[in-house]
N, C-alpha and C positions, 0 to 999 in steps of 0.2 A: 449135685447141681441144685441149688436154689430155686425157689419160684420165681424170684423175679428173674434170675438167669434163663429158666424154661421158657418165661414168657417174652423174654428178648429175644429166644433164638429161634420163637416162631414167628415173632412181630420183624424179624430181618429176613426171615430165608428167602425169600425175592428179593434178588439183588439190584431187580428195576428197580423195587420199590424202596431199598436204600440209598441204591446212587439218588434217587429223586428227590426224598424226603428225609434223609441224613446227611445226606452231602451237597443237596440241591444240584447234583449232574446228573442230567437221564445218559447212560451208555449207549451209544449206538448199537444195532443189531449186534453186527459183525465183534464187538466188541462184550457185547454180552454174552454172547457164545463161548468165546475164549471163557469169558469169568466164572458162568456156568460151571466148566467142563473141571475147570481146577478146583474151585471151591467144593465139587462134588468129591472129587478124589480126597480131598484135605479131611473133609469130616466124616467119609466114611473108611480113612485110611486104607486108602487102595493103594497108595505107592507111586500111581501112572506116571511115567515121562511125555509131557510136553512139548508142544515146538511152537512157537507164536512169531511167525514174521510176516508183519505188517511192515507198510511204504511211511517212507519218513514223512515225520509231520501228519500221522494219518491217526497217533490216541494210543502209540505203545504205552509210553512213560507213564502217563495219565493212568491207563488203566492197571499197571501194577501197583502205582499209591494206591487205587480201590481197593484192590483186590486185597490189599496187605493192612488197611483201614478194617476190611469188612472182615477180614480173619480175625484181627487183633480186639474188635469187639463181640464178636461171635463165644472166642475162645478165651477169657480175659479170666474163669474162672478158676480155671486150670493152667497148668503150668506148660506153655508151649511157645517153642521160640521157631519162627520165621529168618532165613540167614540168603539176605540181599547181599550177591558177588555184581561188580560191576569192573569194564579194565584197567580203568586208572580211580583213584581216590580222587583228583583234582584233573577235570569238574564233572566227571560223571558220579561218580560214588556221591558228593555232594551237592548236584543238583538231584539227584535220587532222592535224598533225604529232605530238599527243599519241598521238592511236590510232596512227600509224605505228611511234612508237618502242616502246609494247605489245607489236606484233604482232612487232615485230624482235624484243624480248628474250625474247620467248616462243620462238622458232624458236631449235629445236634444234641446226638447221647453219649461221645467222648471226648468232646472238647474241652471238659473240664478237668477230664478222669485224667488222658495221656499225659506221660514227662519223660524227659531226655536224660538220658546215663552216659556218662563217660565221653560225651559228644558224638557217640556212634552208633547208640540203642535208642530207642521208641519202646516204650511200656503202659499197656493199660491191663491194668489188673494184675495176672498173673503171666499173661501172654505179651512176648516182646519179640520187634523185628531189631534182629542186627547187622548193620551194615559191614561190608571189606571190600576190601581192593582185593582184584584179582590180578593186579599186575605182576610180572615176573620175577620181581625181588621183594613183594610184600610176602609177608611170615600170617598167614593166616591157619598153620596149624592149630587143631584142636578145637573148633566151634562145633557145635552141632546144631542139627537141623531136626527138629524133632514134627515140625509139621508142616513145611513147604521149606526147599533148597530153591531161589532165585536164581536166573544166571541171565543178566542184562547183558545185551550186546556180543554176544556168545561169538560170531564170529570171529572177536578179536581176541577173546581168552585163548591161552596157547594151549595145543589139548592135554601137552605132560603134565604143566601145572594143574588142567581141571582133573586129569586121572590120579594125580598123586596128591593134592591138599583137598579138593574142594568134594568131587564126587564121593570119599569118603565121610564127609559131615552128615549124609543122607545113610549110608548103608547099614550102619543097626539100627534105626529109626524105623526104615523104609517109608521115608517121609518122601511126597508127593516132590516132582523136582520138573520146573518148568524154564526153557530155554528160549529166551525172549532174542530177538536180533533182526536185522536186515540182510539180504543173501550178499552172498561174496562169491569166495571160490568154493570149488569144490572139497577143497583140503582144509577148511575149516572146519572149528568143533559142531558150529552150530550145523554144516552141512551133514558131517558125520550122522547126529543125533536125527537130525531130518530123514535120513535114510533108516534110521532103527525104528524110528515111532513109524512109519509107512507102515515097513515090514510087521511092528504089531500093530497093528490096524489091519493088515489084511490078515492076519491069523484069526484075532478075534472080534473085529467088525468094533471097536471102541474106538471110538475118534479122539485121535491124540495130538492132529496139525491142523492147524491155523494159520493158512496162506493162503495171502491176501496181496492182491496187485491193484496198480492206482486205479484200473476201473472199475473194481468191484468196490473200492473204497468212494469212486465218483457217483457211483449209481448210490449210494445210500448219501451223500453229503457232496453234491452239485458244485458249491464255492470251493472244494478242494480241488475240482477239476481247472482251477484258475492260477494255483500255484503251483502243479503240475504242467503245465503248458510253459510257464515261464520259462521255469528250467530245458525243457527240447528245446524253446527255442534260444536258452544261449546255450547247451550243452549240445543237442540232438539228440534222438531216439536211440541212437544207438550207443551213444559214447558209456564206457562200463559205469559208471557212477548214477546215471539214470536208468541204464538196464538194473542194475543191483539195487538202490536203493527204494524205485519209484516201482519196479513193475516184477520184482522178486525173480529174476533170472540170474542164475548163477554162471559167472565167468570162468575160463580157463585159467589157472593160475602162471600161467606161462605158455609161451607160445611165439608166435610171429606176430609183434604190432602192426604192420601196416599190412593187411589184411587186401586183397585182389578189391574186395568191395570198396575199402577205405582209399587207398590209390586212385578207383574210381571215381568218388568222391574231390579227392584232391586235382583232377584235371580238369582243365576251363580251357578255354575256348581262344581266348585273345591271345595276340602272339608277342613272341618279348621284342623290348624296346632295343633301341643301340641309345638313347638320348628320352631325355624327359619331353613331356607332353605340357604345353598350358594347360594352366586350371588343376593339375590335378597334385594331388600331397604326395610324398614319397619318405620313406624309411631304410636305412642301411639295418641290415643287421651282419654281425662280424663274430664269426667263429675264430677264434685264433689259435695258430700251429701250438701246441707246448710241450709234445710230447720226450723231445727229445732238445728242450732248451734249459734246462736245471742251469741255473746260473749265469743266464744272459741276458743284458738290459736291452733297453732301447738302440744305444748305438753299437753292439754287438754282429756277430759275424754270422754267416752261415747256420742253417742246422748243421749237426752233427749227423744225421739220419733222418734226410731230408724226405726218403720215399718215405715214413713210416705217417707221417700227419703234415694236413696244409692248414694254410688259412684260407678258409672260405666266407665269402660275400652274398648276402644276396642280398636284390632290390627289391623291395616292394610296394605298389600303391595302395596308399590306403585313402578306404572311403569311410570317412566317417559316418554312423553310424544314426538314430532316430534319436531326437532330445525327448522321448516320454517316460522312457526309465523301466518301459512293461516289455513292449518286444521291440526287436533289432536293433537296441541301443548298444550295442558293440561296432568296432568298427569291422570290414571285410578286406581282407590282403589277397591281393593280387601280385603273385610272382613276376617281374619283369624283367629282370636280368641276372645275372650271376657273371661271377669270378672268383677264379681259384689261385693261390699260389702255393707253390713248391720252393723251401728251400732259398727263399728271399728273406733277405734283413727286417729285421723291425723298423729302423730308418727309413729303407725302402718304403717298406709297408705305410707308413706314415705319411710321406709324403702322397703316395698315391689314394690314400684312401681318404684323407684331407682335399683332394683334387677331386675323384669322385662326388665327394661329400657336397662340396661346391658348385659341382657340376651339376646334378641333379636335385639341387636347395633341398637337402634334405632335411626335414622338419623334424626327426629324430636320429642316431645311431644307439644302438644296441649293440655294447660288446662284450665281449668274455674277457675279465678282466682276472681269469684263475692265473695264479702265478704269475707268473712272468709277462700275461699279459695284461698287468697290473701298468705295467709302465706304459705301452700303448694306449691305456684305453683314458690313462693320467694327460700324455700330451694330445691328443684327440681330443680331451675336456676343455683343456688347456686351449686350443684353437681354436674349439666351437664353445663356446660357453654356451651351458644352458639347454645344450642340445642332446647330451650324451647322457646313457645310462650304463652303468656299470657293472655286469652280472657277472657274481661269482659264482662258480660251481661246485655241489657239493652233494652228498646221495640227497640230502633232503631237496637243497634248492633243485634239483637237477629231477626229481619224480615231481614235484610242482610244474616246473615247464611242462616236463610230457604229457600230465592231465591236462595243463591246460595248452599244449598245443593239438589235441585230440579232442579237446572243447573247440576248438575253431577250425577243423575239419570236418568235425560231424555235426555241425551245425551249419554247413555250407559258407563258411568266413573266409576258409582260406583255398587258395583254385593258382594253378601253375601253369604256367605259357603252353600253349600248344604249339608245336613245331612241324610242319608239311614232312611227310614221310619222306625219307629218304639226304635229308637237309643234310648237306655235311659241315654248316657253320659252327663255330663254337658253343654256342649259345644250344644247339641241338643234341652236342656230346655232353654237355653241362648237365642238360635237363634228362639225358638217358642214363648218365652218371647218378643223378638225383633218385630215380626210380631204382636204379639197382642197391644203391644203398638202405631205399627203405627195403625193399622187398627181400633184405637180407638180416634186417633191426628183427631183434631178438627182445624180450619180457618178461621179468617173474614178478607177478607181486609179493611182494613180502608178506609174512604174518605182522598182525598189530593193528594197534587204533588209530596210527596216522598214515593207514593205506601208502605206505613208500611203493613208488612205482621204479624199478629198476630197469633200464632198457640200452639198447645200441646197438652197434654191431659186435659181435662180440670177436676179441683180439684173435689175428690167426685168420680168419674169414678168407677164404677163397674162393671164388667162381669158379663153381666145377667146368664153367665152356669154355673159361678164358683159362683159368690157374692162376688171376691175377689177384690179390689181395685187395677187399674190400674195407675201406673206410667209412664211416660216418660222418667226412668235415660240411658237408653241405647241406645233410640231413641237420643235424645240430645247428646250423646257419640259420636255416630254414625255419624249426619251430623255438627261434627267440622271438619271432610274430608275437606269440602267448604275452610275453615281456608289454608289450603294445597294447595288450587291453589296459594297461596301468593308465595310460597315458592319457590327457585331455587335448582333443583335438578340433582345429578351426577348420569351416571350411572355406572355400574359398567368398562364400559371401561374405560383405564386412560387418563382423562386430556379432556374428553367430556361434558360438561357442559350446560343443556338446562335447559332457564328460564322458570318456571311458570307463567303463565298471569291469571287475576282475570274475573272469567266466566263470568259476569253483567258490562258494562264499565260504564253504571249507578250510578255502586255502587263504591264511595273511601273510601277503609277501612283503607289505609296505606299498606307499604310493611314489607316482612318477618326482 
């Protein structure tokens, strides 16, 4: 090692004093700790496994460009490469490298030295980071990691892929390997490793995790306690996306959706309508039969297997919501009525729900236009211009609703008739029908980076009290609500017009 390399790598080894005065960013505490703890294992090759999950939006990314800036000039003498895995190449792998190259031209003593190789390496000196996709069909055989293994977003890495391509790039090295991510399930790689670093940690008192929830992140940095709050209140405290990302609680990967608390939740107070109210806006939403219509149009005959699916209806008020755009700027659906059919024509259907539709001026319908009731929800457009939206179902679009109809229950949006105990009206079997089907909706999230939520009742469903086969047509009815945040809506005052914004920023489904 050179002098002037000796005297660089004592004039850096505070890495306050680099983020500060090489890169002009002081680290926060809680993030300087993290950097500490790795950059100590790095150069006195200790090997240590990592776990770093910090609340979104809270200085992950951020601090791995540091941390892989302050490696690459520390160690620039020697020959040492750094090997950043992220899950997809496009845009996480590429906005990885965007912050890297930031953080290089801001650094005072490398922003002349670094240059880019092959469009996927960083190099100063002799020391270079290299980026890869860790997705399931990228070929990142044969890299090595000779002095920190990266593993961004590690929840979503699938664990075969990390135990067969990637956790070998570290093993003859025994290069330093840190597992950067937000919690999820339990059956994640990242949860996995969070359970291993624990365990050594409590063997030999070396601190190896870095968890952090949004108020330990609010108590050091105040204004983040303001994009936190956003989110509860159009998500709620509890809905899984803000449990996982914001306050590091790891979910069930499967289980029963609509949970005794979340039903609880869902009940309100007001009782359902038979007719519309002045003044107030209303919403059709329309589940439609198809299970058993392969090949029949609109003027078409009977199911064929009429018990197996219906079409279900429901009404809902909606109050639109605050025009500040900070909080309660969504609107709130109020359950008011419902209707089921069995085994009726599309024709039928059409007429009567065009008569409804009219009946109750509805200011939107929402239908399921999968398959076949493509054609339904065609002359429905066709009669209401202007009115109708069109949802097709598919595993993607179909885990979108369910977040975000779980965003409007656990943020208290959406609330269901109450019915006097003992009611034997329709409107009372409807709404007990309602509850049995959620309290029967089954779960599994998927592995992967676009959280696919897979849910419903699952086929075969029987009521162990009854023996009678449970459907989903109402429950499905029910959360195209979600559909409705799309939408802009008026109220009844003239010429007030407050936009809808979409509960998950996560999620682009398109506008109304």
């Amino acid at each position: 090692m050179t002098n002037l390399e000796e005297l660089l790598k004592k004039l850096l080894r505070d890495i306050v004093l680099f983020g500060r005065y090489a890169s002009g960013l002081k680290l926060h505490r809680y993030q300087e700790e993290a950097a500490r703890a790795i950059v100590n294992s790095v150069l006195h090759h200790k090997g240590l496994s990592f776990v770093v999950i910090f609340p979104r939006q809270s200085g992950k990314n951020e601090l791995q460009a540091q941390v892989q800036a302050y490696l690459l000039t520390l160690l620039s003498g020697e020959r040492n490469e750094i090997v950043q895995i992220s899950p997809t190449w496009k845009p996480q792998t590429e906005n990885a490298m965007r912050r890297l190259e930031e953080v290089l031209s801001a650094n005072l003593i490398v922003r002349d030295r670094w240059e880019k190789r092959f469009g996927h390496i960083y190099q100063v000196g002799r020391a270079r980071v290299v980026f890869l996709s860790g997705s399931p069909t990228a070929n990142i055989v044969g890299a090595t990691a000779s002095a920190l293994l990266s593993v961004d977003e590690a929840q979503d890495i699938q664990i075969d892929k990390f135990d067969k391509e990637i956790a070998p790039m570290a093993a003859s090295t025994n290069a330093t390997t840190v597992f950067w991510g937000t919690a999820w399930t339990s059956r994640t790689l990242l949860a996995r490793e969070l359970r291993a670093a624990k365990a050594a940690e409590a063997r030999d008192g070396v601190r190896r995790v870095f968890h952090l929830s949004a108020d330990q992140v609010i108590a050091e940095v105040p204004a983040y306690g303001r994009h936190v709050q956003q989110q509860i209140e159009r998500l709620g405290r509890n809905h899984p996306l803000v449990r996982t990302q914001y306050y590091g609680e790891e979910i069930d990967a499967e289980g029963g959706l609509f949970t005794p608390e979340r039903q609880g939740l869902m009940q309100g107070v007001h009782p359902p309508q038979a007719r519309p109210r002045a003044g107030e806006t209303y919403a059709l939403l329309l589940d439609v039969a198809g299970a058993d219509e392969a090949g029949q149009d609109l003027a078409g005959g009977k199911l064929a297997n009429p018990g197996r699916d219906a079409t279900a209806l429901t009404i809902v008020a909606v109050t639109p919501g605050r025009a500040d755009g900070v909080s309660g700027s969504l609107p709130t659906y109020r359950v008011v009525h419902r209707r089921l059919w069995v085994g009726v024509s599309h024709t039928a259907l059409f007429s009567q729900i065009r008569a409804l539709a009219e009946t109750w001026q509805a200011a939107r319908l929402v239908v399921d236009a999968t398959g076949v009731g493509a054609g339904l929800a065609a002359f429905l457009d066709k009669a209401l211009p202007g009115r109708v939206r069109a949802f097709i179902f598919s595993a993607k679009t179909k885990s979108e609703l369910g977040w975000g109809f779980l965003a409007a229950i656990d943020s208290g949006r959406f609330r269901d008739y109450a019915c006097p105990e003992g009611d034997p009206g329709e409107q009372a079997r409807l709404a007990a029908l309602f509850c049995r089907e959620a309290s029967f909706c089954q779960y599994t999230v998927l592995p992967g980076p676009d959280k696919r939520l897979k849910w419903g009742v699952p086929d075969g469903t029987r009521d162990p009290a009854s023996g009678e086969l449970v459907h989903d047509d109402l429950l499905i009815s029910a959360s195209l609500c979600a559909v409705l945040d799309e939408a802009t809506w008026q109220t009844h005052l003239p010429g007030l017009i407050i936009p809808g914004r979409d509960p998950m920023q996560e999620i682009d489904r398109g506008k109304w």
